[in-house]
C-alpha positions as CSV (number, residue, x, y, z in Angstrom):
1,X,15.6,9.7,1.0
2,X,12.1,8.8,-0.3
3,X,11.1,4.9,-0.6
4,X,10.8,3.3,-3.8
5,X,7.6,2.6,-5.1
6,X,8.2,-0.7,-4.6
7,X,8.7,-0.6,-1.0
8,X,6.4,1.6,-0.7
9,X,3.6,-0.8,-2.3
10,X,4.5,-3.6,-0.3
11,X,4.3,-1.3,3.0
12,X,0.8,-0.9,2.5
13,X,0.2,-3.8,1.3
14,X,1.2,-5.8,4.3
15,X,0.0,-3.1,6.6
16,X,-4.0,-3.4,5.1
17,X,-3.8,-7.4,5.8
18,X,-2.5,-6.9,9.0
19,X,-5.4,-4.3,9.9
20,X,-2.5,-1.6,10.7
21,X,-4.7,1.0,9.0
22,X,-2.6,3.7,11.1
23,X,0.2,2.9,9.3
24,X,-1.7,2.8,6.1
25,X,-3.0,6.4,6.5
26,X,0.6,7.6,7.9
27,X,2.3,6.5,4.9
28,X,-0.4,7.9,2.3
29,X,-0.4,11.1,4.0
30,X,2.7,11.5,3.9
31,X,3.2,10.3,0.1
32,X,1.4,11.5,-2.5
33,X,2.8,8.8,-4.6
34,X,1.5,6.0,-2.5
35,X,-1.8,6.6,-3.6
36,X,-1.3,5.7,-7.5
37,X,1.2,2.7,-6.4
38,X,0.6,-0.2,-8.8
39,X,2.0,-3.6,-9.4
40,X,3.0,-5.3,-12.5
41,X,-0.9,-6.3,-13.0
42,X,-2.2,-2.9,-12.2
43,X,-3.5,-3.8,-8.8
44,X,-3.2,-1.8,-6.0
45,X,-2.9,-2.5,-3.0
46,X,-6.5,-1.9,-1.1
47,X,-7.1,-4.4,-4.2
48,X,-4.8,-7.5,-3.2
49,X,-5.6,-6.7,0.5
50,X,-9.6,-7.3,0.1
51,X,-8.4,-10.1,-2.6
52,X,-6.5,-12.3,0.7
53,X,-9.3,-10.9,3.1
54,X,-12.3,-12.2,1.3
């Protein structure tokens, strides 16, 4: 059974700030819906990930 987008979102997210960028690229591979994943404020999240970074 497929994640929600939800989960999903918050998988990458928290991979990205924890510089797990194999787990990044395993979960967008493997979902084509991960790429389009948005919050409520249309960020994504390569966007909140460089936010917290920089």
């Amino acid at each position: 059974m497929p994640k929600s987008k939800r989960c999903l979102y918050n998988d990458i997210k928290h991979a990205i700030i924890n510089a797990k960028m194999h787990i990044v690229q395993h979960i967008i591979t493997n979902d084509n819906t991960a790429i389009n994943l948005q919050n409520r404020h249309c960020e994504t999240p390569l966007h909140i990930a460089l936010n917290i970074v920089i």
